[in-house]
Backbone of each chain as ProteinMPNN parsed JSONL, in Angstrom:
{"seq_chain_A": "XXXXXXXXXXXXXXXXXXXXXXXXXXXXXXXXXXXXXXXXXXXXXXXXXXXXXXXXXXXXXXXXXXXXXXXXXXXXXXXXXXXXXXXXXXXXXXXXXXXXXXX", "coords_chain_A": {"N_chain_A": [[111.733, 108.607, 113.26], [111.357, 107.589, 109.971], [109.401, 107.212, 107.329], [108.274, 106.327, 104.041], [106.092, 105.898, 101.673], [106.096, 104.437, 99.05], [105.719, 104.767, 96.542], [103.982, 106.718, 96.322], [105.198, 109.397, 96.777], [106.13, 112.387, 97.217], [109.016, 113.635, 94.976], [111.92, 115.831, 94.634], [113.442, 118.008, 91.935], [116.344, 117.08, 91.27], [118.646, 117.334, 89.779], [118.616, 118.052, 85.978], [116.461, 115.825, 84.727], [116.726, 114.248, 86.656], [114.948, 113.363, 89.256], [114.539, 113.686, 92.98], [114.457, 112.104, 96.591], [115.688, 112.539, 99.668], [116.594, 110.799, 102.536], [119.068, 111.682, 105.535], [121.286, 110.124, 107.946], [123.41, 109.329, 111.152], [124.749, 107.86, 110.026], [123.942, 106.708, 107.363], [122.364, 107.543, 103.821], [119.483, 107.642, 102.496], [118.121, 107.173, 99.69], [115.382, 108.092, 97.396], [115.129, 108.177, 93.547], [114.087, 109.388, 90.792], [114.276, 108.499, 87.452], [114.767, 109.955, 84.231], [113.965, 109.037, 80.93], [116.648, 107.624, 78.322], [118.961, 108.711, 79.793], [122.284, 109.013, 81.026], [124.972, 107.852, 82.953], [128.306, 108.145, 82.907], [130.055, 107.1, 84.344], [131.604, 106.562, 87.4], [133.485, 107.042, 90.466], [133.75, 106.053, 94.153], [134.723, 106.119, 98.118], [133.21, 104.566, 98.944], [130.696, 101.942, 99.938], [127.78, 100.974, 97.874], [124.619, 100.771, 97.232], [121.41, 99.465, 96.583], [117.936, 98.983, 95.158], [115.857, 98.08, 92.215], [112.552, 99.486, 91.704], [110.964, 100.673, 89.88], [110.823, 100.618, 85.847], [113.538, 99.926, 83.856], [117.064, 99.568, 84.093], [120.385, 100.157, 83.014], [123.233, 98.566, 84.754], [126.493, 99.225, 85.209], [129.646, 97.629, 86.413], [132.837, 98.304, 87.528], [134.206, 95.731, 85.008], [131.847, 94.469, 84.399], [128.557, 94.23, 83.542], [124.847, 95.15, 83.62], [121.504, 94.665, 82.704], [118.983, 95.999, 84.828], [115.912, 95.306, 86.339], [112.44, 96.253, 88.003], [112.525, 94.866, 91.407], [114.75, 93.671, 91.572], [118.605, 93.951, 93.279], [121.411, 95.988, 94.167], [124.455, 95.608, 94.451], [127.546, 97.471, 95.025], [130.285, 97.802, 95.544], [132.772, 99.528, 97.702], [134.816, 101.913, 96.085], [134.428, 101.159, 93.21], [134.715, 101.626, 89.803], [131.674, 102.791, 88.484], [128.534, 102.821, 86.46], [125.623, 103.916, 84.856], [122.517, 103.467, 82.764], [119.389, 104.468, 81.411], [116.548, 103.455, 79.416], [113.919, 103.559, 77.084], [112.104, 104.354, 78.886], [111.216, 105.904, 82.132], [112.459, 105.319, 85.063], [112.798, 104.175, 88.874], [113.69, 103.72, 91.819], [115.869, 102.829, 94.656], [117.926, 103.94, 96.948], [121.123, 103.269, 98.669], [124.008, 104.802, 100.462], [127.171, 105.336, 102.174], [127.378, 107.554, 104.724], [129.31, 110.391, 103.745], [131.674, 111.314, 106.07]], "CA_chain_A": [[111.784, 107.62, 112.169], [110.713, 108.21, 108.324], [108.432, 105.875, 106.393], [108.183, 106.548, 102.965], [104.895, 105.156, 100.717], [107.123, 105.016, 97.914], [104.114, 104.246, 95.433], [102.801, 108.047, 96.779], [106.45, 109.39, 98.073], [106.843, 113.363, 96.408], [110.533, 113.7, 94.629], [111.623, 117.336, 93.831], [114.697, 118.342, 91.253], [118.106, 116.91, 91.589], [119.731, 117.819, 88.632], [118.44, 117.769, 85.416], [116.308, 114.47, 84.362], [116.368, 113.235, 88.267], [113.675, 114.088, 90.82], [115.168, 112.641, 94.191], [113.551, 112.761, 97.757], [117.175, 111.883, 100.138], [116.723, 110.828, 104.038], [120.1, 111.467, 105.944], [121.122, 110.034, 109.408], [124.61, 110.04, 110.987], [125.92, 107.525, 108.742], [123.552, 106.018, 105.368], [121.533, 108.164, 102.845], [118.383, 106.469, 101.796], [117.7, 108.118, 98.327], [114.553, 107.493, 96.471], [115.272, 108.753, 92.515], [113.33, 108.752, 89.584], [115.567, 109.102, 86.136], [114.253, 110.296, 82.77], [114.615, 107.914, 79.757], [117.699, 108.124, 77.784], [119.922, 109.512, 80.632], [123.444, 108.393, 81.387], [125.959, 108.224, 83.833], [128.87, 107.614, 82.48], [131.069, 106.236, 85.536], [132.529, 107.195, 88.474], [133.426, 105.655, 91.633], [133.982, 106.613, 95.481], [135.457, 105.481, 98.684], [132.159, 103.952, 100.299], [129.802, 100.804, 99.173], [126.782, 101.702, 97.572], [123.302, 99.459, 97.011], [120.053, 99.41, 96.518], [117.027, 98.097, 94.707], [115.393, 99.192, 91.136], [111.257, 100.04, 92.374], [110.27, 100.824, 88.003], [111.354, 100.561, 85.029], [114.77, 99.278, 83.334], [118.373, 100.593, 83.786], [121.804, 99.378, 82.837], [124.151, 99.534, 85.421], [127.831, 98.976, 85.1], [130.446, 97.915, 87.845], [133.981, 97.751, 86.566], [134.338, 95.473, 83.891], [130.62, 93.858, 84.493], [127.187, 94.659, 82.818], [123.941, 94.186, 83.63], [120.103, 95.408, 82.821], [117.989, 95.508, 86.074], [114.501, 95.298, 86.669], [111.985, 96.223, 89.418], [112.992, 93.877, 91.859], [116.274, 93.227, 91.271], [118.962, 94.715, 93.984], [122.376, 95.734, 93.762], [125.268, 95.944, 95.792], [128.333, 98.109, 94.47], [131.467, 97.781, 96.483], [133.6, 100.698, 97.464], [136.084, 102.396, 95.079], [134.918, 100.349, 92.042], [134.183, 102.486, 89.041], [130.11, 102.206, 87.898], [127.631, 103.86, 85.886], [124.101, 103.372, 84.543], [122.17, 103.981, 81.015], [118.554, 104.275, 81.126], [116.574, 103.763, 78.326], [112.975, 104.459, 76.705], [111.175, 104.519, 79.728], [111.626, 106.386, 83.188], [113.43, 104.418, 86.294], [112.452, 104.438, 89.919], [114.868, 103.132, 92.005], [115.66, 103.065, 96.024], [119.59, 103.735, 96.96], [121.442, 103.253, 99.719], [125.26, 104.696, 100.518], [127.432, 105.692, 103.36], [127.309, 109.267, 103.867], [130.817, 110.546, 103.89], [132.192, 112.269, 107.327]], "C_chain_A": [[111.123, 108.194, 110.926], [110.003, 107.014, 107.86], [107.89, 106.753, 104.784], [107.115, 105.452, 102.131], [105.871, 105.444, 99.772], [106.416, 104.56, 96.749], [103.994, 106.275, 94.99], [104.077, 109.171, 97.074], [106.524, 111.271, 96.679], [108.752, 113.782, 96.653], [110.314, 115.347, 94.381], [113.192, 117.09, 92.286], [115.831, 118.148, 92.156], [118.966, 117.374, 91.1], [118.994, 117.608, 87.412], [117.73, 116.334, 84.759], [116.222, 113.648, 85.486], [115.595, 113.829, 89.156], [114.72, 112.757, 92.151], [114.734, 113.547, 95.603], [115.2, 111.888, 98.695], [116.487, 111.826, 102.069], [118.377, 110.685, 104.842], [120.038, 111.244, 107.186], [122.7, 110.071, 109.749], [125.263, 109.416, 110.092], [125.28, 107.283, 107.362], [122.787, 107.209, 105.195], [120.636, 107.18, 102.192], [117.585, 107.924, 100.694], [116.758, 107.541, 97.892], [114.725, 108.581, 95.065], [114.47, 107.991, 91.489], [114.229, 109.623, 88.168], [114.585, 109.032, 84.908], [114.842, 109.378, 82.173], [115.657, 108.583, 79.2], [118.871, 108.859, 78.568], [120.869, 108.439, 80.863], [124.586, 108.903, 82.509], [127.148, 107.696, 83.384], [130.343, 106.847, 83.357], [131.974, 107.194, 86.555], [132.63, 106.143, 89.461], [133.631, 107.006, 92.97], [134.114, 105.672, 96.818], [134.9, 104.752, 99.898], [131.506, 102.953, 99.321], [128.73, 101.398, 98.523], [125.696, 100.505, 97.014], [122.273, 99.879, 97.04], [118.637, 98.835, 95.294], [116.25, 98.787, 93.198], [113.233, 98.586, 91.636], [110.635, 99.668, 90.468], [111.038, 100.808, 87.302], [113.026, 99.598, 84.659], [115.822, 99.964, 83.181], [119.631, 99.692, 83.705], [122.878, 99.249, 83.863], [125.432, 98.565, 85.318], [128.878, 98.88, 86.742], [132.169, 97.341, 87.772], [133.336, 97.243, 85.231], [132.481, 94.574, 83.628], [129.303, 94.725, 84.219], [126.219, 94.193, 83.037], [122.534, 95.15, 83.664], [119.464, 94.528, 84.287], [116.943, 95.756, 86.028], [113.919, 95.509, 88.05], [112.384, 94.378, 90.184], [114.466, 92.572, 92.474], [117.387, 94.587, 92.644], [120.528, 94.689, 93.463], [123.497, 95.999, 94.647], [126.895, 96.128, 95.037], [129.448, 98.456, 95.517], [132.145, 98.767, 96.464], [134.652, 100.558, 96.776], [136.006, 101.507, 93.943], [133.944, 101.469, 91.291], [132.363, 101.438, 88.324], [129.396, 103.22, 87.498], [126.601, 103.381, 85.758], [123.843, 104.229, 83.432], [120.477, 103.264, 81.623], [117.733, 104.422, 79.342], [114.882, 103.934, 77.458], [111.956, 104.398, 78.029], [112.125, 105.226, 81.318], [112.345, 105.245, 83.995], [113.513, 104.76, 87.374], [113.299, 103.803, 90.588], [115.279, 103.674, 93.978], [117.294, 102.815, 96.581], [119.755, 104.168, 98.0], [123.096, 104.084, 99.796], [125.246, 105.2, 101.906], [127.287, 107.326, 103.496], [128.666, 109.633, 104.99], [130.597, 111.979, 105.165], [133.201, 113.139, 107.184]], "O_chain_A": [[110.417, 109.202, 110.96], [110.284, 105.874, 108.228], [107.146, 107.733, 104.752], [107.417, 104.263, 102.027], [106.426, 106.539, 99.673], [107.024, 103.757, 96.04], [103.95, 106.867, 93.911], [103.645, 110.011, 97.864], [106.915, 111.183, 95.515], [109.451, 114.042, 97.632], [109.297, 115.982, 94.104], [113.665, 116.011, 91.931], [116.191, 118.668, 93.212], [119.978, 117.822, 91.64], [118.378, 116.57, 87.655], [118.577, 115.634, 84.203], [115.748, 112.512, 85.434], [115.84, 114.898, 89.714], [115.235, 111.64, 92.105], [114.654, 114.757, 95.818], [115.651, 110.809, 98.31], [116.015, 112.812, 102.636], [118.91, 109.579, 104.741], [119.15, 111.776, 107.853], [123.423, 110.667, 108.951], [126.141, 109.924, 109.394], [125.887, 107.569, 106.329], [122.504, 107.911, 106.166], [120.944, 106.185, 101.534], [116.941, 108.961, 100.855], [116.915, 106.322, 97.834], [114.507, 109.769, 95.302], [114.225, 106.801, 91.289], [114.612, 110.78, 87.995], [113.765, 108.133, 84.719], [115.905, 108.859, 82.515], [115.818, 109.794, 79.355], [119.665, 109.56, 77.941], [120.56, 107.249, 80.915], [124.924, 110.054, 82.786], [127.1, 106.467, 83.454], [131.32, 106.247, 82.907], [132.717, 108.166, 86.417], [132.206, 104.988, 89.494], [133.655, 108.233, 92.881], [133.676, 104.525, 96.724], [135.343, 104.429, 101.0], [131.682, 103.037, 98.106], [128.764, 102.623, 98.641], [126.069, 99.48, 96.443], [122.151, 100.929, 97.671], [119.09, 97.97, 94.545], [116.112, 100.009, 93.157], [112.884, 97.417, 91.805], [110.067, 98.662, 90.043], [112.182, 100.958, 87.731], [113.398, 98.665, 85.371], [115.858, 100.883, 82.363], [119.761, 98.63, 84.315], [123.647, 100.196, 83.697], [125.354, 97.337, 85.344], [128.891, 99.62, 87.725], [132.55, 96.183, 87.943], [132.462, 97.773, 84.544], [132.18, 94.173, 82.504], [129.145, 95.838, 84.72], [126.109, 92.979, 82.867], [122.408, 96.126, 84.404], [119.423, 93.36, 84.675], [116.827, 96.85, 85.475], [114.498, 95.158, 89.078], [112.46, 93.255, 89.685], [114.824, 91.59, 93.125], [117.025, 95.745, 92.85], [120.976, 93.85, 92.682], [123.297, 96.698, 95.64], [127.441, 95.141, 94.543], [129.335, 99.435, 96.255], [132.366, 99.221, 95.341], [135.361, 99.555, 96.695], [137.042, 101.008, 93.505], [132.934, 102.021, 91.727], [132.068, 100.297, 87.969], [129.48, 104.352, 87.975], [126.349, 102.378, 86.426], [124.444, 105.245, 83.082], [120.284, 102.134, 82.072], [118.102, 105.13, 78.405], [114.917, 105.13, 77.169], [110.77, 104.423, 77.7], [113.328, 105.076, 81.533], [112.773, 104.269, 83.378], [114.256, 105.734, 87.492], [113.924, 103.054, 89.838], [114.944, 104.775, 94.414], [117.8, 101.694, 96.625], [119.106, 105.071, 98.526], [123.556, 103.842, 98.68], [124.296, 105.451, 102.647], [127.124, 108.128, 102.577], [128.946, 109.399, 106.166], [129.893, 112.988, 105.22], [133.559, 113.831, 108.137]]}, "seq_chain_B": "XXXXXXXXXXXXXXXXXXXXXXXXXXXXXXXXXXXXXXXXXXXXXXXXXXXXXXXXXXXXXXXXXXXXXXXXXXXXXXXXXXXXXXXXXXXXXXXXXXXXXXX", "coords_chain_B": {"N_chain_B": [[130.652, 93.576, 91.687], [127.407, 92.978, 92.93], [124.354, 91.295, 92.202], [121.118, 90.549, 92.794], [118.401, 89.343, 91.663], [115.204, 89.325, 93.391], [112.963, 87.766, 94.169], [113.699, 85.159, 93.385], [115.975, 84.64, 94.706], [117.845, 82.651, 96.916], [117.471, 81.874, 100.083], [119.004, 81.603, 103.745], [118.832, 79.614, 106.826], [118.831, 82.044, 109.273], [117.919, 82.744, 111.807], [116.08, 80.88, 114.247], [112.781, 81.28, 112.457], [113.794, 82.832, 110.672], [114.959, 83.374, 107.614], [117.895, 84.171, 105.483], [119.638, 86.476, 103.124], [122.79, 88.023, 103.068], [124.736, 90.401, 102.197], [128.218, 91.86, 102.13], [129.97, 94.725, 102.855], [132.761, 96.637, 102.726], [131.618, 98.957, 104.455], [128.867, 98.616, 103.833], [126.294, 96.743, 105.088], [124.112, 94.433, 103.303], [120.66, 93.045, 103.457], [118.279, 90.506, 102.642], [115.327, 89.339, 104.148], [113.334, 86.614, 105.109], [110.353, 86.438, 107.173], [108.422, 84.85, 109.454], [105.177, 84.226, 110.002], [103.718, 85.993, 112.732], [105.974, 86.429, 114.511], [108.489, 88.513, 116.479], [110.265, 90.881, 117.516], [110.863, 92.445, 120.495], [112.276, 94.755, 120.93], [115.152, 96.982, 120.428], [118.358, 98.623, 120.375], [121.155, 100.345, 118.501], [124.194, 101.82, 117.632], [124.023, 102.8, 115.231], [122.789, 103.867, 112.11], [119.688, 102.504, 109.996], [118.145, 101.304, 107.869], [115.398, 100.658, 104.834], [113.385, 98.587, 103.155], [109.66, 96.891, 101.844], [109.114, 94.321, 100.931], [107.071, 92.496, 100.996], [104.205, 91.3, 102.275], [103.303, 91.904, 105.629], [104.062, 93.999, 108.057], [104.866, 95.642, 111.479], [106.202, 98.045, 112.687], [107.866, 99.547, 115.018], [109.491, 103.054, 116.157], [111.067, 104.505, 118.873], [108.596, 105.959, 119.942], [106.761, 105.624, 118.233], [104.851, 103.645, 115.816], [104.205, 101.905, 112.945], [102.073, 100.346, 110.573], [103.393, 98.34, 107.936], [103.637, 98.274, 104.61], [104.262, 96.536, 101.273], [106.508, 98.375, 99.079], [106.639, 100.46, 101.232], [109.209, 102.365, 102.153], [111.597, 102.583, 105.473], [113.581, 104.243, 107.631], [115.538, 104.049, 110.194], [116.924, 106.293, 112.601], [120.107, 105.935, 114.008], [120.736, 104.644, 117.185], [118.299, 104.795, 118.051], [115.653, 103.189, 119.534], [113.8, 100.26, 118.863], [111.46, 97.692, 117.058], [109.831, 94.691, 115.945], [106.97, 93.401, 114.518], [105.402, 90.56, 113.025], [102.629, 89.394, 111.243], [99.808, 87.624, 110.195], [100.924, 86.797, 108.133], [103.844, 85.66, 105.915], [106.957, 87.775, 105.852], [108.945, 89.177, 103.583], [111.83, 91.62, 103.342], [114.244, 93.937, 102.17], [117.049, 95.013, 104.031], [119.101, 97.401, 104.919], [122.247, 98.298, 107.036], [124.661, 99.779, 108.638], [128.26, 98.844, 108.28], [129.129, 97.929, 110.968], [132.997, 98.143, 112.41]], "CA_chain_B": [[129.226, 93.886, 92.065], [126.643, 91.638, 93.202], [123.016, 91.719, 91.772], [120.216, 90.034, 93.554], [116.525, 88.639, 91.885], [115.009, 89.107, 94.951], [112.016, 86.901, 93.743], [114.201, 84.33, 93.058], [117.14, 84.91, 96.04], [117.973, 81.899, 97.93], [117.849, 81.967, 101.44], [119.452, 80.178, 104.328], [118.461, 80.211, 108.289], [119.612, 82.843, 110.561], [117.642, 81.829, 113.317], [114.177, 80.016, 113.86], [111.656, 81.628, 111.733], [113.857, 84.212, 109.778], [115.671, 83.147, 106.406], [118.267, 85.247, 104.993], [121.055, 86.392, 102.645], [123.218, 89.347, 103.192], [125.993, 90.736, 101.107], [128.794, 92.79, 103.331], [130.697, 95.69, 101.8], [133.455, 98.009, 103.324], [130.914, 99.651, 105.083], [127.06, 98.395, 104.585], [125.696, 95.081, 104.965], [122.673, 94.504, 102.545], [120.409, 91.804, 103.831], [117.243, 90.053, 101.763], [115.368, 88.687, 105.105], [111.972, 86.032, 105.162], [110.005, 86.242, 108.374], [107.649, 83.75, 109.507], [104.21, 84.577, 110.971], [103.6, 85.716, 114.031], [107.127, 86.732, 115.111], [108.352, 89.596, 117.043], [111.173, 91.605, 118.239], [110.449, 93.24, 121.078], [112.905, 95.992, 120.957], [116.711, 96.663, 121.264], [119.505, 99.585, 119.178], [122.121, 100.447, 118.081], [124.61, 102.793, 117.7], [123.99, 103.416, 113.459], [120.949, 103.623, 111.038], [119.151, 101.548, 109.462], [116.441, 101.517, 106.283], [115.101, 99.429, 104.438], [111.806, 98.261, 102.089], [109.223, 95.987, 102.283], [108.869, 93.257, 99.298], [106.208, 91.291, 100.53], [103.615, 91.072, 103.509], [102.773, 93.246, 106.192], [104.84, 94.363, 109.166], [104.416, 96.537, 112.344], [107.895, 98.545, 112.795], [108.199, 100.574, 115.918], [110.952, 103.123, 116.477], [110.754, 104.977, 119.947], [106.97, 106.062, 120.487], [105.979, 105.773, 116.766], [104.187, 102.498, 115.831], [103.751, 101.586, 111.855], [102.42, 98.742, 109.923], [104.353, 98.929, 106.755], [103.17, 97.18, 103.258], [104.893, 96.361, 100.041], [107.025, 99.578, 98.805], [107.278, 100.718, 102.387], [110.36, 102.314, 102.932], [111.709, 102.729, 106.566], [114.826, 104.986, 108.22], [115.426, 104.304, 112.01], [117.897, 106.865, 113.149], [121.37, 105.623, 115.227], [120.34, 104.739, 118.933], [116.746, 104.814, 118.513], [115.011, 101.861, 120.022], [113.249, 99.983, 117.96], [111.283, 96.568, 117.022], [109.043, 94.65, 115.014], [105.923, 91.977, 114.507], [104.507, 89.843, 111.664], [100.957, 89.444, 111.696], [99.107, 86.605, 109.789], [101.306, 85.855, 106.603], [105.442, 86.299, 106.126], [107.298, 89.425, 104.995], [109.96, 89.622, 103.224], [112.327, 93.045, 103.144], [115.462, 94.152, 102.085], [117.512, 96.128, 104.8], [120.804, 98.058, 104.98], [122.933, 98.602, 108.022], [126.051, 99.938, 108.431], [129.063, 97.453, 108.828], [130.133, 98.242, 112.203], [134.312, 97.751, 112.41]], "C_chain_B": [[128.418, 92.85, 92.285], [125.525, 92.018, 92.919], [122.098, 90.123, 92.144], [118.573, 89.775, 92.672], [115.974, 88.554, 92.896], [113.446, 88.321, 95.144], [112.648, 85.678, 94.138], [115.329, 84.016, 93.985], [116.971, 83.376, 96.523], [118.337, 82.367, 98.987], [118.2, 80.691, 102.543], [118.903, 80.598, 105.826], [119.23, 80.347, 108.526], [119.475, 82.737, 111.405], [116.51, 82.016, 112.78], [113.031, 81.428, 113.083], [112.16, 82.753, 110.789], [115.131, 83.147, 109.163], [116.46, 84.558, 105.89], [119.813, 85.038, 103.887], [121.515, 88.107, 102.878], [124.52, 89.325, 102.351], [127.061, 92.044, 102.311], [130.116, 93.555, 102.309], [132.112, 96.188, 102.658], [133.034, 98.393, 104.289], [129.438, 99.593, 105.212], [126.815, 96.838, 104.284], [124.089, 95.163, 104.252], [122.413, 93.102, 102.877], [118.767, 91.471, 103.152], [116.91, 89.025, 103.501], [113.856, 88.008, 104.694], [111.598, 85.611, 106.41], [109.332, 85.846, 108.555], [106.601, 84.745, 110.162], [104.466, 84.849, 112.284], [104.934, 85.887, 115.124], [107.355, 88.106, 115.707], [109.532, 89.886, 117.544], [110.886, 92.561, 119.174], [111.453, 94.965, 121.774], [114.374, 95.818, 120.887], [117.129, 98.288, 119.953], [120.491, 99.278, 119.033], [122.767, 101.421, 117.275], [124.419, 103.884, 115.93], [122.675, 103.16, 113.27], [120.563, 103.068, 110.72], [118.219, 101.821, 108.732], [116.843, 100.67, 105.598], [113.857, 99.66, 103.62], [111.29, 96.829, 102.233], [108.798, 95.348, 101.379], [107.505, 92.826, 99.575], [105.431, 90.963, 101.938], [103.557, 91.945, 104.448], [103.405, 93.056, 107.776], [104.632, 95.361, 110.316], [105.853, 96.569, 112.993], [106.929, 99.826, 114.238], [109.319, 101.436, 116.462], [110.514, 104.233, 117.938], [109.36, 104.969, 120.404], [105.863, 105.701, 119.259], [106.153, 104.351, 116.337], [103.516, 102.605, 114.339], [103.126, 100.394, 111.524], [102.76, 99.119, 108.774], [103.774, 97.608, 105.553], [104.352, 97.129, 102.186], [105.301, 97.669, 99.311], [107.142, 100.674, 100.098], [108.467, 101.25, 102.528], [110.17, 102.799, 104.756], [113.137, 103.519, 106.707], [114.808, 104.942, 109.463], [117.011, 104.838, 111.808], [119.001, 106.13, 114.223], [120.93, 105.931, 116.515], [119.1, 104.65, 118.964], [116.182, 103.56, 118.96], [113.746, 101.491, 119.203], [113.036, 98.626, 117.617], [110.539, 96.638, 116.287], [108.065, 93.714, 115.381], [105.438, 91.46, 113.36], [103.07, 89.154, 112.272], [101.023, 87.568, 110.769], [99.982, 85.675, 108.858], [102.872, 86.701, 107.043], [105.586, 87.313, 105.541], [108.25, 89.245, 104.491], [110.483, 91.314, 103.434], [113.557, 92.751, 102.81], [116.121, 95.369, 103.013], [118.86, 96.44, 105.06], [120.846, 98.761, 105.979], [124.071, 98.789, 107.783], [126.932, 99.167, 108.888], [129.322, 98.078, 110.231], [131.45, 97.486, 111.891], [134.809, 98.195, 114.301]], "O_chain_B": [[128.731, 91.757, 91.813], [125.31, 93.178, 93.272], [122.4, 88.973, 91.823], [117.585, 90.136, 93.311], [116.23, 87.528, 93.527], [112.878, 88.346, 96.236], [112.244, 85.104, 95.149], [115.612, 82.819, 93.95], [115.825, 82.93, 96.472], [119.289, 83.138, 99.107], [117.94, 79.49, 102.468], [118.566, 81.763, 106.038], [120.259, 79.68, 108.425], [120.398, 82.595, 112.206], [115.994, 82.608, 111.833], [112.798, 82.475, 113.686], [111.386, 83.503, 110.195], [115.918, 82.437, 109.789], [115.954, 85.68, 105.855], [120.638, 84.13, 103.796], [120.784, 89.097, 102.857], [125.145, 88.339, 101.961], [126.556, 92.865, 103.077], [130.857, 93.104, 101.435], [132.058, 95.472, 103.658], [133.779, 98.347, 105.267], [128.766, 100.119, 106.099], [127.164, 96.083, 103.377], [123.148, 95.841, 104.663], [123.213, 92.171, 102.782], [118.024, 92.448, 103.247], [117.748, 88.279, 104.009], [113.13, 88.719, 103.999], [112.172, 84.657, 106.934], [108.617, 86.215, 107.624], [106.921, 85.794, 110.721], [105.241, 84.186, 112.975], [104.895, 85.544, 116.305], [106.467, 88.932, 115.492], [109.988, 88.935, 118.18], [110.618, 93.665, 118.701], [111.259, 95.801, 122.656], [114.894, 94.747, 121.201], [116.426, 98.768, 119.064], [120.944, 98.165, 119.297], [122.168, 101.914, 116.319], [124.603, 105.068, 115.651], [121.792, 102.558, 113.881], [121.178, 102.139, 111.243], [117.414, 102.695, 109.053], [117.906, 100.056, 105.505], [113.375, 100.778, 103.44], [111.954, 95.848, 102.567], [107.844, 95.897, 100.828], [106.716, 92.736, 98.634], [106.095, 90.327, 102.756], [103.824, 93.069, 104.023], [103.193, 92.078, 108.492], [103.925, 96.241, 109.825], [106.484, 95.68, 113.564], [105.909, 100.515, 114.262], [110.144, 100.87, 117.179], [109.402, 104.745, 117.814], [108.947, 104.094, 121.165], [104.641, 105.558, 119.3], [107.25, 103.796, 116.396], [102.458, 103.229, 114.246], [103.511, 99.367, 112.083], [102.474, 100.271, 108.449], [103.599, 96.403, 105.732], [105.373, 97.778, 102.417], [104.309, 98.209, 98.822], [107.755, 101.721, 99.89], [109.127, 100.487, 103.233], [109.131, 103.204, 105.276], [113.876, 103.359, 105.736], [114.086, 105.756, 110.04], [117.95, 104.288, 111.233], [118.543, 105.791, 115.315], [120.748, 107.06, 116.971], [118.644, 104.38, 120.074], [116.658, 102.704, 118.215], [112.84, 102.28, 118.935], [114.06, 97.948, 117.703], [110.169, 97.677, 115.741], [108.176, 93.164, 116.476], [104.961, 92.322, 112.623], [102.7, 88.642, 113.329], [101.902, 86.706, 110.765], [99.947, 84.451, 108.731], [103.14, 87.623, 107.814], [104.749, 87.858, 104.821], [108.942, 88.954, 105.467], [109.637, 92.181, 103.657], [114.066, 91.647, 103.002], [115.796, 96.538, 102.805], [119.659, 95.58, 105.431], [120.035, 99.657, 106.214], [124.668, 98.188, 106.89], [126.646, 98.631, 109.959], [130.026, 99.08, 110.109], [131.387, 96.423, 111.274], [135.952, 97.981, 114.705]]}, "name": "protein", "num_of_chains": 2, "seq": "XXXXXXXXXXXXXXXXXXXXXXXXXXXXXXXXXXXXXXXXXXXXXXXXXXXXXXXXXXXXXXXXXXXXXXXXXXXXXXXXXXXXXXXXXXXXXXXXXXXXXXXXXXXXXXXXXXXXXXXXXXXXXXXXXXXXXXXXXXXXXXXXXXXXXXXXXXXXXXXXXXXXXXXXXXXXXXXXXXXXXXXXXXXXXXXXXXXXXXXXXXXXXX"}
């Protein structure tokens, strides 16, 4: 089993602007990511659900034609094959994501 | 997309002492659960993963030999098949936890 303090939890480099620490099992990915201010995703989609919860800060996230700023606390649940993105904006964004992990 | 206040969430009973809402995708079921004092699962699996986080109160997760109590920002990952249960101590817990849909 894994247990993550996610207060205390070290991220490394994902890509540019994302630190992300990923747990895989045979089927979900439990991602913890932290996003630099001002970063964007500008949409994509894929052929699994995808969810999870925002931990810090404030991010935009898009799902189709729907918009919405989230806050710690706030969760989200992103249905497969619908196009979505996200826009952070002057502050970082911590954030705890779930998907399937493709076979 | 569906977006969750998880402050603010209504919940309904699932059975005696646990409140809940879940959202069901394609492929993961996201569930917002409230557990009463003093409750307990004393074990069981299943064939997929499971993780999750802990909003609110204090929990004692066991997955094979390994025995947590888990606080507020808690995450958890129990591996497919592992055996695994729980207990609430003094005060309730909330969590949010994602399983895979079984089909």
């Amino acid at each position: 089993m894994t247990f993550w303090d996610l207060e205390k939890l070290p991220l490394e480099e994902f890509r540019p602007g994302i630190m992300s620490r990923a747990e895989m099992g045979d089927n979900l990915i439990m991602v913890c990511m932290k996003i630099d201010p001002d970063k964007e995703d500008r949409g994509h989609h894929h052929p699994y659900d995808q969810c999870g919860i925002i931990l810090e800060g404030q991010i935009e996230l898009f799902v189709e034609k729907e918009k919405r700023v989230l806050n710690p606390n706030d969760a989200y649940f992103i249905p497969a094959g619908e196009h979505h993105g996200w826009k952070t904006f002057e502050g970082p964004v911590r954030l705890l994501d779930i998907s399937l992990k493709q076979t």
